[in-house]
N, CA, C and O atoms as a GROMACS GRO file, in nm:
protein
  544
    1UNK      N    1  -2.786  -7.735   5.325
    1UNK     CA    2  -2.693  -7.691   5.426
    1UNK      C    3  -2.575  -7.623   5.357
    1UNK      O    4  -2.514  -7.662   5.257
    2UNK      N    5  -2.554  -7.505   5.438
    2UNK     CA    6  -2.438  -7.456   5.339
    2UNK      C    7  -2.295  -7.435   5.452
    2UNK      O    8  -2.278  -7.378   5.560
    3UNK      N    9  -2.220  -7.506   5.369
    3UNK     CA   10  -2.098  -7.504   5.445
    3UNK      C   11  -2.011  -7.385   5.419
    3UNK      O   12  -2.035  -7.323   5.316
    4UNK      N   13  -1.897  -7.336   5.508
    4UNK     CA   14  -1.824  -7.252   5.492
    4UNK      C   15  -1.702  -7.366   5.363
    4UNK      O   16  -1.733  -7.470   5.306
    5UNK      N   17  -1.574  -7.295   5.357
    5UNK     CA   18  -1.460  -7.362   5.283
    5UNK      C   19  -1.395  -7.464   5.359
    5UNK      O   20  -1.389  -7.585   5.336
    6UNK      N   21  -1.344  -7.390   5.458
    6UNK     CA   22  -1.274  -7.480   5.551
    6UNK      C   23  -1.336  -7.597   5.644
    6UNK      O   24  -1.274  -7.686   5.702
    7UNK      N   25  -1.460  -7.575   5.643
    7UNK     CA   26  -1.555  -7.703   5.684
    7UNK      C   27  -1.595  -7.800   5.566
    7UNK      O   28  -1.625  -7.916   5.594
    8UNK      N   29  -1.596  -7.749   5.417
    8UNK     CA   30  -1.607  -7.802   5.314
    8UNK      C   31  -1.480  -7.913   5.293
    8UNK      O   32  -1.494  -8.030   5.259
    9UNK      N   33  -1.369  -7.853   5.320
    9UNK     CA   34  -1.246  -7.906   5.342
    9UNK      C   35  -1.242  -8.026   5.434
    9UNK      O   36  -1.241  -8.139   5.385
   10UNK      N   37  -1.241  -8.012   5.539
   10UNK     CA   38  -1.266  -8.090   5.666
   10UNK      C   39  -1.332  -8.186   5.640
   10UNK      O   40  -1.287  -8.300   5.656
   11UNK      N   41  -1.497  -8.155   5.577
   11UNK     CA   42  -1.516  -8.278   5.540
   11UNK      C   43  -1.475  -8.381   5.429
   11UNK      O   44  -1.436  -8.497   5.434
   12UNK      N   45  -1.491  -8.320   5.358
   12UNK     CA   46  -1.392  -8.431   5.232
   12UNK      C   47  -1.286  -8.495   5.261
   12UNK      O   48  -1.271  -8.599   5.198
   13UNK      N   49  -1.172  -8.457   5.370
   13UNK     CA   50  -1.035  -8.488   5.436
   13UNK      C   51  -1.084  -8.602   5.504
   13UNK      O   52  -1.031  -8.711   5.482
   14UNK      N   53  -1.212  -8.588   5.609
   14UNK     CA   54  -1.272  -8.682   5.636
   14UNK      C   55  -1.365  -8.836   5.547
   14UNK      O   56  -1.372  -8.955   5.578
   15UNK      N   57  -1.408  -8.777   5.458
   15UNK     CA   58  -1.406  -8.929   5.389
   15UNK      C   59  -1.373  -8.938   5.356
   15UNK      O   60  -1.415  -9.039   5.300
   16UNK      N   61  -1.246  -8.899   5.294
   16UNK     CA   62  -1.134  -8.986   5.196
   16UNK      C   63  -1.109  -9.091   5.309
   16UNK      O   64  -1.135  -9.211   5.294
   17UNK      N   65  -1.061  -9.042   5.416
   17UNK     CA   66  -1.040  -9.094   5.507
   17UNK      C   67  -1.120  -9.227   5.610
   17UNK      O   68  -1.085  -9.307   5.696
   18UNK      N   69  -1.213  -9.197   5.554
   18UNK     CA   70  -1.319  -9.314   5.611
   18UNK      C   71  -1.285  -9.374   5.517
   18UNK      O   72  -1.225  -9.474   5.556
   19UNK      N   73  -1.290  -9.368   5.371
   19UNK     CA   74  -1.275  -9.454   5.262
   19UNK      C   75  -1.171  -9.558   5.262
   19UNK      O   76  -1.183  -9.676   5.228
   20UNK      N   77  -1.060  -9.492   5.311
   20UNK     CA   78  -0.943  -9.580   5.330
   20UNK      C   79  -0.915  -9.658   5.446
   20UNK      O   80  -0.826  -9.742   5.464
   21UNK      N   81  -1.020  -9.610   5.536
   21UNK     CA   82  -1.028  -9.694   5.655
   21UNK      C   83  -1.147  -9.849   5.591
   21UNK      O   84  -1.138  -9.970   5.611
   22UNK      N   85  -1.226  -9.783   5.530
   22UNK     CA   86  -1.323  -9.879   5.479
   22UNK      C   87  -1.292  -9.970   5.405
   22UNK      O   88  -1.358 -10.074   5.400
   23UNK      N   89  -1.160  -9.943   5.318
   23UNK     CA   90  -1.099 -10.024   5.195
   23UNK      C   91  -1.026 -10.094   5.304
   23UNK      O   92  -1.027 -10.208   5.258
   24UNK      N   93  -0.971 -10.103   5.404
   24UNK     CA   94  -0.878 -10.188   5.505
   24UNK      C   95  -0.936 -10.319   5.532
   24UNK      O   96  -0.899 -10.434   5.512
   25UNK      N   97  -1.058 -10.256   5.593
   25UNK     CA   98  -1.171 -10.351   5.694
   25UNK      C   99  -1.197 -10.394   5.580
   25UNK      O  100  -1.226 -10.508   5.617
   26UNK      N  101  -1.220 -10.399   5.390
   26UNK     CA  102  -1.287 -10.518   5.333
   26UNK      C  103  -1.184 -10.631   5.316
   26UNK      O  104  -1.209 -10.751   5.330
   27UNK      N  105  -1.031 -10.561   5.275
   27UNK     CA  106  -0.899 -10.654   5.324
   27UNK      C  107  -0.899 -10.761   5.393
   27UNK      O  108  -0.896 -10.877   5.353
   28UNK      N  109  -0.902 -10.716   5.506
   28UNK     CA  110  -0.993 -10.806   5.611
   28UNK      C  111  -1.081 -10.928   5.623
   28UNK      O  112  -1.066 -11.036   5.680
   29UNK      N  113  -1.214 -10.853   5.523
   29UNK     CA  114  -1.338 -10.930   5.507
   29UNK      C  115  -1.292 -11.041   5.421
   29UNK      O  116  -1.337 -11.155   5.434
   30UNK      N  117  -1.181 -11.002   5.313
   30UNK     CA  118  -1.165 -11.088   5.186
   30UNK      C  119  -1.074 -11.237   5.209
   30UNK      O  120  -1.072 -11.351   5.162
   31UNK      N  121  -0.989 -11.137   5.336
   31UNK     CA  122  -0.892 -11.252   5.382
   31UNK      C  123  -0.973 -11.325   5.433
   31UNK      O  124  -0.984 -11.422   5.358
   32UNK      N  125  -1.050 -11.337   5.537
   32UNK     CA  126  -1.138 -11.440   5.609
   32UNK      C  127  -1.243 -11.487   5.537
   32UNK      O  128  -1.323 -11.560   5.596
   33UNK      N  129  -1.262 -11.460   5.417
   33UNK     CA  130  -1.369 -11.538   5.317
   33UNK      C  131  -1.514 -11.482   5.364
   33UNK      O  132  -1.617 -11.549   5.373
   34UNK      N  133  -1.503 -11.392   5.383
   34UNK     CA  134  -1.659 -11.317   5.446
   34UNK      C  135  -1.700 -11.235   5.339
   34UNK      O  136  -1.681 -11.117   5.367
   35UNK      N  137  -1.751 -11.253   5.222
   35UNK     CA  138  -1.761 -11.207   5.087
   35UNK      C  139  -1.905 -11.088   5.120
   35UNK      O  140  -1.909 -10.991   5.045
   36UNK      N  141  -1.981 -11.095   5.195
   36UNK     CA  142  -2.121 -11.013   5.211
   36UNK      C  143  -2.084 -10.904   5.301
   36UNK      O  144  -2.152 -10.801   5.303
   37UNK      N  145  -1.978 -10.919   5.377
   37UNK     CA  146  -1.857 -10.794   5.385
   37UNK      C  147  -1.766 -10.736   5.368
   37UNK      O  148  -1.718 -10.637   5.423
   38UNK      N  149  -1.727 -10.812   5.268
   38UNK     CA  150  -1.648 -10.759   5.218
   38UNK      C  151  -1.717 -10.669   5.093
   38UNK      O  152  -1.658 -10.569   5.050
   39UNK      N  153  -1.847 -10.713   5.037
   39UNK     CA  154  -1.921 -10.633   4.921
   39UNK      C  155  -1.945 -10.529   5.031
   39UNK      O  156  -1.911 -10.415   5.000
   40UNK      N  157  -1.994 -10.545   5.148
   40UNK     CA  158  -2.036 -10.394   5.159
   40UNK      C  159  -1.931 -10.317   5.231
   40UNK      O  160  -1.984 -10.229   5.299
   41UNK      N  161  -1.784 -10.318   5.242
   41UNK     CA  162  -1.717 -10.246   5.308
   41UNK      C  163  -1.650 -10.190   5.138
   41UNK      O  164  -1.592 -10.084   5.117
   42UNK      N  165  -1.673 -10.274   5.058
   42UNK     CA  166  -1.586 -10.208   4.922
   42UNK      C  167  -1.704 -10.119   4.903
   42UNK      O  168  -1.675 -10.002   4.925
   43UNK      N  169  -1.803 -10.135   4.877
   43UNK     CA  170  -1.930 -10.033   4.837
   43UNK      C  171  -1.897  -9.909   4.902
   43UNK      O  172  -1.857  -9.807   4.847
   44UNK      N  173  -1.924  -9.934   5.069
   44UNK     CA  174  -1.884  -9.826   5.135
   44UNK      C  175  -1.738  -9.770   5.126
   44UNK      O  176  -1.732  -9.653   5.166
   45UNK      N  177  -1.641  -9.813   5.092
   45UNK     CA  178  -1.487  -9.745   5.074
   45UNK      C  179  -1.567  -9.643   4.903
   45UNK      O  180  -1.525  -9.530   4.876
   46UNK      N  181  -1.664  -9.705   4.825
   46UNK     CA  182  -1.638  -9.646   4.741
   46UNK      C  183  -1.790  -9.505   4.754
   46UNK      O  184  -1.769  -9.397   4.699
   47UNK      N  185  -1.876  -9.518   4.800
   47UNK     CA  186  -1.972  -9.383   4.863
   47UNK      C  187  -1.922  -9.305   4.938
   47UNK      O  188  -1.969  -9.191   4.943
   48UNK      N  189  -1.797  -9.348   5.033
   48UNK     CA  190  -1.704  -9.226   5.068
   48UNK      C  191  -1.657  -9.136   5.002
   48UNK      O  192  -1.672  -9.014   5.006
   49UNK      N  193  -1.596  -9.206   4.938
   49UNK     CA  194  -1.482  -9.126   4.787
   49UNK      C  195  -1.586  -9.038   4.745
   49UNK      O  196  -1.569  -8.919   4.774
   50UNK      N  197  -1.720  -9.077   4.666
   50UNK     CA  198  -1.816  -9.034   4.617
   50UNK      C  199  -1.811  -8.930   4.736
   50UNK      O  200  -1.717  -8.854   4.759
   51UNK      N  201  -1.909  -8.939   4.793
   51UNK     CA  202  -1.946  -8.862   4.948
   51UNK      C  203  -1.811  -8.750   4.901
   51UNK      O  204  -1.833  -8.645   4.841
   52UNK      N  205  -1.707  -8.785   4.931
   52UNK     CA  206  -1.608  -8.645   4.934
   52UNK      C  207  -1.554  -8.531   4.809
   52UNK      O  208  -1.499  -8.421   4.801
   53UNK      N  209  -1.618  -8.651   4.708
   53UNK     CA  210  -1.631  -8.583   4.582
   53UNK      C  211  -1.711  -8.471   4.552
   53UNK      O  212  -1.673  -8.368   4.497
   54UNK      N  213  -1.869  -8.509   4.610
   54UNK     CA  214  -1.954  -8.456   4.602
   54UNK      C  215  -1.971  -8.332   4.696
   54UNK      O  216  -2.024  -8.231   4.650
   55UNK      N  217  -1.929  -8.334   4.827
   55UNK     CA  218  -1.916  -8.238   4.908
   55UNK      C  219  -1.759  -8.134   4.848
   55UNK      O  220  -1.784  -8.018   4.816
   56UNK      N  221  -1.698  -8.153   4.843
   56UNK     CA  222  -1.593  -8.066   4.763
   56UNK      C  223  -1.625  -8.004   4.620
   56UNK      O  224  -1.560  -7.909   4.576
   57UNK      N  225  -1.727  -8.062   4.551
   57UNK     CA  226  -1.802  -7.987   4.454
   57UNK      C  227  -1.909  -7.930   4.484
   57UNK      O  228  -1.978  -7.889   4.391
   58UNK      N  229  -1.947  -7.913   4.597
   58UNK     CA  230  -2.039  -7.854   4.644
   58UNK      C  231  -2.238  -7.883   4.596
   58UNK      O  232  -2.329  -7.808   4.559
   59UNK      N  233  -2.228  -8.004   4.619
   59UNK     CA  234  -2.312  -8.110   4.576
   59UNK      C  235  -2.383  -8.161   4.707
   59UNK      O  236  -2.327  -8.257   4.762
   60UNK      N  237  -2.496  -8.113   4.766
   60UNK     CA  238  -2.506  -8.199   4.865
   60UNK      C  239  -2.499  -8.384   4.834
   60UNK      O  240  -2.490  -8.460   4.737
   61UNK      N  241  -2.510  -8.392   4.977
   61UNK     CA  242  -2.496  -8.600   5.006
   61UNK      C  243  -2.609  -8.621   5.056
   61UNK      O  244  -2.627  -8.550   5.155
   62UNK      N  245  -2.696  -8.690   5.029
   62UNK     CA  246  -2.879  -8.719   5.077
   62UNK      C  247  -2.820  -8.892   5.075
   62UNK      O  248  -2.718  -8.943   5.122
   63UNK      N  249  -2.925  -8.946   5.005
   63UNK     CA  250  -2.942  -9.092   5.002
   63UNK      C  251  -2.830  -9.194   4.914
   63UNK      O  252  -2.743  -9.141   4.845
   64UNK      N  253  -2.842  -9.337   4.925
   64UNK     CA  254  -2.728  -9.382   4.901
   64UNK      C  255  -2.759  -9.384   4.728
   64UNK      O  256  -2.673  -9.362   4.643
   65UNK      N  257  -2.865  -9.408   4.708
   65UNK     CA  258  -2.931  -9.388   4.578
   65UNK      C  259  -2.893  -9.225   4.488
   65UNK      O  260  -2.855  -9.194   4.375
   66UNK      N  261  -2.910  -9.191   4.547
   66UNK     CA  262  -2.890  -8.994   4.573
   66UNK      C  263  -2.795  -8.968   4.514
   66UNK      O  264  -2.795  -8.900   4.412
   67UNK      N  265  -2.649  -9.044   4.592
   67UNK     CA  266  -2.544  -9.033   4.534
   67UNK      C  267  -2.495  -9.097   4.461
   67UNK      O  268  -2.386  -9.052   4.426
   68UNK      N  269  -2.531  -9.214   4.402
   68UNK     CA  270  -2.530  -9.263   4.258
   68UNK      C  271  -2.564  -9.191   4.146
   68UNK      O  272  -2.487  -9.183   4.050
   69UNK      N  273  -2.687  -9.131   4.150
   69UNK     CA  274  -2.758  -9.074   4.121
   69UNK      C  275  -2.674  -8.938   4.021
   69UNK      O  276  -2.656  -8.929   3.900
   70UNK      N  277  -2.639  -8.850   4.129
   70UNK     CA  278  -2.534  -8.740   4.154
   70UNK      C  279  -2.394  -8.774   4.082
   70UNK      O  280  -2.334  -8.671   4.050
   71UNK      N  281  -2.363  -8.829   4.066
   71UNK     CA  282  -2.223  -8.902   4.030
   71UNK      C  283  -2.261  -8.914   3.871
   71UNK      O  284  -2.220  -8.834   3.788
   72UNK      N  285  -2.342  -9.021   3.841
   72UNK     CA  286  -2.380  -9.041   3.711
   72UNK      C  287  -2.415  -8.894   3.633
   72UNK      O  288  -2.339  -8.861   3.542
   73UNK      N  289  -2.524  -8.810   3.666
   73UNK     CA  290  -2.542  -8.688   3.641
   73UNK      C  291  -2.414  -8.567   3.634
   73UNK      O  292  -2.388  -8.497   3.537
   74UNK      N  293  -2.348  -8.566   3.761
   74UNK     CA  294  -2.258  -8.466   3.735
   74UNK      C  295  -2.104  -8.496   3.697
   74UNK      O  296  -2.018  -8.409   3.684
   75UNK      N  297  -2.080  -8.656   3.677
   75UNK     CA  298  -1.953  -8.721   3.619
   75UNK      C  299  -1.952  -8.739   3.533
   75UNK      O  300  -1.880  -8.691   3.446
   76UNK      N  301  -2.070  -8.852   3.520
   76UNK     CA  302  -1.988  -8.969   3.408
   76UNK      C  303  -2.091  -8.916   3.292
   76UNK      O  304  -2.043  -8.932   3.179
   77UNK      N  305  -2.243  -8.845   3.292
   77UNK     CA  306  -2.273  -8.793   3.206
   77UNK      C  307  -2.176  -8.656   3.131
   77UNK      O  308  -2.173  -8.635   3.010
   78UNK      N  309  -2.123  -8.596   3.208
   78UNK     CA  310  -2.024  -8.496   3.180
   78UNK      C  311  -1.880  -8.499   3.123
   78UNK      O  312  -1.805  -8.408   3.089
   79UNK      N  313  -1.858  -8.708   3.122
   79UNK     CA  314  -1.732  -8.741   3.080
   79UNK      C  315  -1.637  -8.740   3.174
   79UNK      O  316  -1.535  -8.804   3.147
   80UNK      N  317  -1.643  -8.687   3.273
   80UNK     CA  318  -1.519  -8.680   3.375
   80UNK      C  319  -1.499  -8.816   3.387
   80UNK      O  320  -1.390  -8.844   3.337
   81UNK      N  321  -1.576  -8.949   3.447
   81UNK     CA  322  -1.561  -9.061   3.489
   81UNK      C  323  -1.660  -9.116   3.344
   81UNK      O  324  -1.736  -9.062   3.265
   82UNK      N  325  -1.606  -9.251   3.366
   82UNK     CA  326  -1.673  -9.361   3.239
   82UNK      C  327  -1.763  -9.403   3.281
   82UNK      O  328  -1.774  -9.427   3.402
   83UNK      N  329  -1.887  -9.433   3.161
   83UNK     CA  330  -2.013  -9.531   3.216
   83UNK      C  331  -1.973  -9.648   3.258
   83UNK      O  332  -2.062  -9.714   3.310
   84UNK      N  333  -1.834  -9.714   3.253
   84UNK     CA  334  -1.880  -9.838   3.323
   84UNK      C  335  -1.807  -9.758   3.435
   84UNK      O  336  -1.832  -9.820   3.537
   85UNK      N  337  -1.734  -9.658   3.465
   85UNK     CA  338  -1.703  -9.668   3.648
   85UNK      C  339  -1.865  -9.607   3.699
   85UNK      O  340  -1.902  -9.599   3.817
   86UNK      N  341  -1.934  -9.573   3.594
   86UNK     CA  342  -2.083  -9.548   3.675
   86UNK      C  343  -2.149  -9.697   3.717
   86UNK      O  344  -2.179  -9.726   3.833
   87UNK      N  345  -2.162  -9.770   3.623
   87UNK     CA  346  -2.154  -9.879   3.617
   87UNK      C  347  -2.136  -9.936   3.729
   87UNK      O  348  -2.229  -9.968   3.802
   88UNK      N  349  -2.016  -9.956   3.754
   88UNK     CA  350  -1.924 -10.004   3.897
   88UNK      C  351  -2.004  -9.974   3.992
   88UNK      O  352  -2.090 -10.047   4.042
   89UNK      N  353  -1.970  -9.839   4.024
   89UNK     CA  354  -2.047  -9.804   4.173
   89UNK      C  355  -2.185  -9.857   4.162
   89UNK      O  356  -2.249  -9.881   4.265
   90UNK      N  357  -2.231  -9.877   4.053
   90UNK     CA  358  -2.427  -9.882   4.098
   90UNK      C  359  -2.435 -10.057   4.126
   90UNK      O  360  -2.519 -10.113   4.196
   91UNK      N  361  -2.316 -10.128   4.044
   91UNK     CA  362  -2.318 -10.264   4.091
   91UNK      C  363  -2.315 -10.275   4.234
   91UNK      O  364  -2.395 -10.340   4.302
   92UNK      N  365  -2.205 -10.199   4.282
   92UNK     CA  366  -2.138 -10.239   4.404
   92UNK      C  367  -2.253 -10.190   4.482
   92UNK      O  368  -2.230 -10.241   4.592
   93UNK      N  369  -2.344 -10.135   4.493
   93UNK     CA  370  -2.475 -10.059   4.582
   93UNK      C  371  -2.568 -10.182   4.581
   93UNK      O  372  -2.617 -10.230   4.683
   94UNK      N  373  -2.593 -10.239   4.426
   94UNK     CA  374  -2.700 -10.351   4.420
   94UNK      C  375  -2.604 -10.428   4.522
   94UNK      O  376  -2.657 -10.426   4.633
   95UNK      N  377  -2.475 -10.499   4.522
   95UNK     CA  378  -2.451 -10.649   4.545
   95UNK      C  379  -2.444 -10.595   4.748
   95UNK      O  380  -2.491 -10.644   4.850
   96UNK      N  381  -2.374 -10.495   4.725
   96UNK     CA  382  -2.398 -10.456   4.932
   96UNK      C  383  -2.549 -10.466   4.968
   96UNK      O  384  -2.569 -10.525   5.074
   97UNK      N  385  -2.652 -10.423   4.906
   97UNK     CA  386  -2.803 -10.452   4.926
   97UNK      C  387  -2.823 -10.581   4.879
   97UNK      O  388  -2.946 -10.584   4.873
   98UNK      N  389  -2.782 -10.690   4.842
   98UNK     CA  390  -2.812 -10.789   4.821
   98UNK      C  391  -2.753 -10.903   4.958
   98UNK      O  392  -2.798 -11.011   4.998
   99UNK      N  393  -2.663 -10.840   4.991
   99UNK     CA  394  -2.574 -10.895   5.107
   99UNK      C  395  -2.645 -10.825   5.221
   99UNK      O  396  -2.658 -10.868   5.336
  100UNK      N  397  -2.680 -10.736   5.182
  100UNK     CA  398  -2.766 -10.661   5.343
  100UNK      C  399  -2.865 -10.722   5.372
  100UNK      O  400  -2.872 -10.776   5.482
  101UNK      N  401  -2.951 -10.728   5.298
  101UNK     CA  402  -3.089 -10.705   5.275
  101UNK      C  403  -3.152 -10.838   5.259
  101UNK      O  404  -3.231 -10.866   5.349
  102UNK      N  405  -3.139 -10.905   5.187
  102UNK     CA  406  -3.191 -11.050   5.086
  102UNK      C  407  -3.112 -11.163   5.135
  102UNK      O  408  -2.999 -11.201   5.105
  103UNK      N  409  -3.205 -11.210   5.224
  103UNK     CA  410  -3.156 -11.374   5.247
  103UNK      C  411  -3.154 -11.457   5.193
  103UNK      O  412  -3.115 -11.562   5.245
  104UNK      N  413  -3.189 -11.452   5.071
  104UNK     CA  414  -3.198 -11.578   4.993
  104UNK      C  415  -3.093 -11.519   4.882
  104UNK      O  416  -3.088 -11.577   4.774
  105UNK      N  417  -3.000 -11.393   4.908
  105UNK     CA  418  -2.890 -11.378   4.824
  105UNK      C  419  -2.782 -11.423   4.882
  105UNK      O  420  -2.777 -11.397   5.002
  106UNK      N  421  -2.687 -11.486   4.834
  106UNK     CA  422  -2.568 -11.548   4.890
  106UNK      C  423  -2.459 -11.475   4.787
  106UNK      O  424  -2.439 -11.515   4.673
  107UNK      N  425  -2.384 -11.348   4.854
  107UNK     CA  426  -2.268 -11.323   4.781
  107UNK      C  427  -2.184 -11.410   4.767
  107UNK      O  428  -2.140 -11.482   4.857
  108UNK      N  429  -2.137 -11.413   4.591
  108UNK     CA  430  -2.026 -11.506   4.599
  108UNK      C  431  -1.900 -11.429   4.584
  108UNK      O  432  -1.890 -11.306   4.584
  109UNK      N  433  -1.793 -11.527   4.571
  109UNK     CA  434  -1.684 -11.486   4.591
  109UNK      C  435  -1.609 -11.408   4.480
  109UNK      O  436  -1.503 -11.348   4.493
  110UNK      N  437  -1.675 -11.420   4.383
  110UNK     CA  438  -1.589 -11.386   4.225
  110UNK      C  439  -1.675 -11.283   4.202
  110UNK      O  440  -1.631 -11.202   4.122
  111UNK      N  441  -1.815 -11.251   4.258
  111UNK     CA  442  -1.849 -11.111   4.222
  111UNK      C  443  -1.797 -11.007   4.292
  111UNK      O  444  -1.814 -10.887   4.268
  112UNK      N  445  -1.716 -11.070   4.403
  112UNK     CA  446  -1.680 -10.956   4.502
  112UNK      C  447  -1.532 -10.920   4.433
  112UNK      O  448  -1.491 -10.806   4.414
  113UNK      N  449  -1.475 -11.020   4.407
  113UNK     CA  450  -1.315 -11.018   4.404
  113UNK      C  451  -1.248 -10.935   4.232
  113UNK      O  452  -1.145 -10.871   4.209
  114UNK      N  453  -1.360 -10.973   4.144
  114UNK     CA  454  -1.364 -10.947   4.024
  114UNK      C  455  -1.422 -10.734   4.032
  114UNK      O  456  -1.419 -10.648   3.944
  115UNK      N  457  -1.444 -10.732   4.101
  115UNK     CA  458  -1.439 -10.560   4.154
  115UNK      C  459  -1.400 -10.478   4.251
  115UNK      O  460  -1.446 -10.367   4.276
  116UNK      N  461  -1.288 -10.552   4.321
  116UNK     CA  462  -1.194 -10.477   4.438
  116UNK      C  463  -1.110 -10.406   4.312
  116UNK      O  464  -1.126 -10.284   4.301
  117UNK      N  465  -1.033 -10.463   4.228
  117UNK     CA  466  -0.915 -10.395   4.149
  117UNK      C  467  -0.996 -10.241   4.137
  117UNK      O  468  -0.975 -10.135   4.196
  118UNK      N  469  -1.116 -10.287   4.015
  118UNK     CA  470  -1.150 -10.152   3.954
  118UNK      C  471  -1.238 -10.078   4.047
  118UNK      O  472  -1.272  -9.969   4.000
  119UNK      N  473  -1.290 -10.106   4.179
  119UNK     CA  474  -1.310 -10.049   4.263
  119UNK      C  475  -1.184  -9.944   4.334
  119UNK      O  476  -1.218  -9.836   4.382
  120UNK      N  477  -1.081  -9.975   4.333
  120UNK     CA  478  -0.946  -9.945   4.380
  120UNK      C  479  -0.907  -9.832   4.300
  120UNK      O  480  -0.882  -9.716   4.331
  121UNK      N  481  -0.907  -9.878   4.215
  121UNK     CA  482  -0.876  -9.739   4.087
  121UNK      C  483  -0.974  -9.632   4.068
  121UNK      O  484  -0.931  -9.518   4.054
  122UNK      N  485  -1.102  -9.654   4.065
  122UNK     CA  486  -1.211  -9.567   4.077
  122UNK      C  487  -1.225  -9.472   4.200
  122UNK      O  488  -1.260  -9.357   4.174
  123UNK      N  489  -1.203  -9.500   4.316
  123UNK     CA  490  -1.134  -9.451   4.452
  123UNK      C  491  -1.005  -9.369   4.412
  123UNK      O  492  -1.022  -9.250   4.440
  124UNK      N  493  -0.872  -9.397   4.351
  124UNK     CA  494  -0.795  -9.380   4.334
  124UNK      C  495  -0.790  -9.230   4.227
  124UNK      O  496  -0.709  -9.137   4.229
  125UNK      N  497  -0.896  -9.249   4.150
  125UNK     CA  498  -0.928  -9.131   3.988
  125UNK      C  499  -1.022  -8.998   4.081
  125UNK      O  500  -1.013  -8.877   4.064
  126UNK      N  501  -1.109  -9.073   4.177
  126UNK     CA  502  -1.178  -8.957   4.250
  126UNK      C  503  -1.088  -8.872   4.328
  126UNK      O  504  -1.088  -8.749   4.337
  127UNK      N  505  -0.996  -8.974   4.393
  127UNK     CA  506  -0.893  -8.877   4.540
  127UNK      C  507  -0.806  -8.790   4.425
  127UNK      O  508  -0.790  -8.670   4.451
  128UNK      N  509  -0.756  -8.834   4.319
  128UNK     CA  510  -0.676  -8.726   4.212
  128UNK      C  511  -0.788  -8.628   4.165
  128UNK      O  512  -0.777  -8.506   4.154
  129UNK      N  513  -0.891  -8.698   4.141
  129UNK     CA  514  -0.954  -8.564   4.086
  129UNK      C  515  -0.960  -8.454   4.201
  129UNK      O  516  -0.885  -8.356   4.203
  130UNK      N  517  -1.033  -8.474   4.271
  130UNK     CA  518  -1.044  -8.386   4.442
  130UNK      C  519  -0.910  -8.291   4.467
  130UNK      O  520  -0.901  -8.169   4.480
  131UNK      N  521  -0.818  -8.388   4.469
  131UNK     CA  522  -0.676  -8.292   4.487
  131UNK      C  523  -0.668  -8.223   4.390
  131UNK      O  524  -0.622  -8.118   4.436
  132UNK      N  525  -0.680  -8.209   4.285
  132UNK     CA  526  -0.607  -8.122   4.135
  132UNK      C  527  -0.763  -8.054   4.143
  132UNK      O  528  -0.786  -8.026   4.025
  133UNK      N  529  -0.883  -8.013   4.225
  133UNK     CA  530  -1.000  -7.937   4.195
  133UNK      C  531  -0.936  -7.786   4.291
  133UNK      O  532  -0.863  -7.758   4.386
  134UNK      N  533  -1.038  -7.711   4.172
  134UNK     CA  534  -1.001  -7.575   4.269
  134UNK      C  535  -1.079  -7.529   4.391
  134UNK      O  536  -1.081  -7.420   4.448
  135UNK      N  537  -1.152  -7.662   4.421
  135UNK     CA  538  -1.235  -7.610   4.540
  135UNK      C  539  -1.192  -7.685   4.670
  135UNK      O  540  -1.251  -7.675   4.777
  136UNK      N  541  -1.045  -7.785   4.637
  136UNK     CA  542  -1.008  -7.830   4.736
  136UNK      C  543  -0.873  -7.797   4.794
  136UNK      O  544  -0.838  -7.847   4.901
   0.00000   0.00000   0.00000
């Protein structure tokens, strides 16, 4: 699909924006001790970011895999982002599919809590990168 600029725009404005709506609602999840949503609302605050990264570089967005995928390949192999923030995101994909998916997985509380910070900052390195790109 090929987007014009200003729809390219639009969307990325838009998931940053979901992202930070998404990072709220895990707030939320963390305060009430709901750890299997809170893994997947941090996951999802952080495939947004991704998601708007990738559409502002002009990268399509397919699968959730896809964009791990995409990220590792056109980031962190390239040096822009570090293998462990590749790292990060591909954890945070396993432990939200482990909380989705797998009943006999019980998110705990210290795998969730022990990756909001550097989840936060990794969100935080994408929205700077995006702003300081010349395609945004």
């Amino acid at each position: 699909m090929s987007l014009e600029e200003e729809e390219r725009k639009v969307i990325v404005t838009l998931e940053l924006e979901k992202s930070e709506k998404t990072l709220a609602q895990m707030e939320m999840m963390v305060k009430d001790g709901i750890w299997e949503m809170a893994a997947n609302r941090l996951y999802y605050a952080l495939f947004h970011a991704v998601s708007a990264l990738l559409v502002c570089e002009h990268h399509e967005v397919g699968t959730h895999r896809g964009a791990v995928g995409k990220f590792s390949l056109f980031y962190v192999k390239e040096g822009i982002f570090s293998a462990e923030e590749g790292r990060l995101y591909s954890q945070l994909q396993r432990l939200r599919e482990d909380g989705d998916y797998n009943c006999a997985i019980e998110v705990a509380r210290e795998d969730v809590e022990r990756k909001i910070l550097p989840a936060k900052q990794l969100i935080d390195k994408i929205k700077n990168y995006i702003f300081n790109s010349p395609n945004y």
